[in-house]
C-alpha positions as CSV (number, residue, x, y, z in Angstrom):
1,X,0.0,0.0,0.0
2,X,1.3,3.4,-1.0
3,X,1.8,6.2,1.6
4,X,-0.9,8.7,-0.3
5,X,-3.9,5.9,-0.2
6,X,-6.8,7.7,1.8
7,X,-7.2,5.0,4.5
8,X,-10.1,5.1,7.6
9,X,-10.6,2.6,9.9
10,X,-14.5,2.0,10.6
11,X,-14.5,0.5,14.1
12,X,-18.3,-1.0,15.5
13,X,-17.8,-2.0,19.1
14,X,-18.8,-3.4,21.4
15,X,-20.0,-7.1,20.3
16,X,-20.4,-8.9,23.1
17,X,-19.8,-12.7,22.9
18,X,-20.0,-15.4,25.6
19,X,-17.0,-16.8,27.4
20,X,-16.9,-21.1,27.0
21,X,-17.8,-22.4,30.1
22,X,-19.2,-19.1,32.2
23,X,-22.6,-18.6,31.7
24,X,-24.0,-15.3,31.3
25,X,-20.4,-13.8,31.5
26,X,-19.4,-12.0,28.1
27,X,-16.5,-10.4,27.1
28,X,-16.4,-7.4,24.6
29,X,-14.6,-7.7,21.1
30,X,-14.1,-5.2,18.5
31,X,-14.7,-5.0,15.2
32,X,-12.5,-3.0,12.6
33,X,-12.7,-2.7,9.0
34,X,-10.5,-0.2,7.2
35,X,-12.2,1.8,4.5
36,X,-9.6,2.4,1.5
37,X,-9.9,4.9,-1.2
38,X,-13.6,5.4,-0.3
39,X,-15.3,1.9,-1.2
40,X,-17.7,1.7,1.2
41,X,-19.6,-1.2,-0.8
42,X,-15.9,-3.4,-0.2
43,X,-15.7,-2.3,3.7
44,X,-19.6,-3.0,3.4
45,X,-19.0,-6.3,2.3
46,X,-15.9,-6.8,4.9
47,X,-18.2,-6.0,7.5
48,X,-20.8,-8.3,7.1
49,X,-18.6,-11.0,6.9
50,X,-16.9,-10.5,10.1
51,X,-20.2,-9.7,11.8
52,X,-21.4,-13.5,10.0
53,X,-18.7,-14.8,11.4
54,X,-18.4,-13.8,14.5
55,X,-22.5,-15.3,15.1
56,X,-23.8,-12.2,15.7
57,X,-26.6,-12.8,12.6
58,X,-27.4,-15.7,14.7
59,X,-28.1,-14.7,18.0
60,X,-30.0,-12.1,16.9
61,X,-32.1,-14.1,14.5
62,X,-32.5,-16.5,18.1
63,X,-33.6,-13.2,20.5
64,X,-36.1,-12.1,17.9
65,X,-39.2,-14.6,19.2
66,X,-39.4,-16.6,22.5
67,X,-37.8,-20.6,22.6
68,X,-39.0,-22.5,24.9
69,X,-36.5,-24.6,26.9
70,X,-37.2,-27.7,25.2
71,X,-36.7,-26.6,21.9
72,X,-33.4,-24.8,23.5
73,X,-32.2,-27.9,24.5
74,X,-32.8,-29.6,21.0
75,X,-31.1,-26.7,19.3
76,X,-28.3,-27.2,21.6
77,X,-28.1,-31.1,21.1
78,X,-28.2,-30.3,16.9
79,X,-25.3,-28.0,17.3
80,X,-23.0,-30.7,19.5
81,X,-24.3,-33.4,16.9
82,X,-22.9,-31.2,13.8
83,X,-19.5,-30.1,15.5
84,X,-18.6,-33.6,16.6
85,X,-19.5,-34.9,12.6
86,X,-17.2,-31.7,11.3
87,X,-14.7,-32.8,14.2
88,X,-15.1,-36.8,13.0
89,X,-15.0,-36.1,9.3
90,X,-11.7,-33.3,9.9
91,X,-9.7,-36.3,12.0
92,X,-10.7,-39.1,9.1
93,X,-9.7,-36.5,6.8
94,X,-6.2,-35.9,8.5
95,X,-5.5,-39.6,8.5
């Protein structure tokens, strides 16, 4: 990158996101995407990703309506289910 690029740095805090094992206890993290040469549709696109990928899509999709515990609990077991398959098909894979 060449010294006379106009560069800003668009920073969105605070996303909060839980801590493994402590429940209800949440830890800030920062998000910064740096805005060159004024293409907001790239740091646009940049920013949604990170905001994907940190679950924050998710968990707001989830706090929009009411689950009951029961269908908490299912989600939960789905999720475990899926990461063990990914973590299964990953050690096959490294084999």
């Amino acid at each position: 990158m060449q010294d006379n690029d106009n560069v800003e740095v668009l920073t969105i805090w605070p996303v909060t996101r839980r801590l493994k094992g402590k429940k209800g206890a949440r830890n800030l993290k920062e998000i910064q995407v740096k805005v060159i040469d004024n293409d907001i549709e790239k740091a646009m696109r940049i920013l949604k990703k990170k905001i994907q990928n940190d679950g924050l899509f998710k968990r707001l999709k989830l706090k929009k309506s009411y689950e009951k515990p029961s269908e908490y609990r299912r989600r939960k077991m789905r999720e475990a289910l899926r990461r063990e398959r990914i973590a299964a098909a990953k050690a096959r894979h490294r084999r």
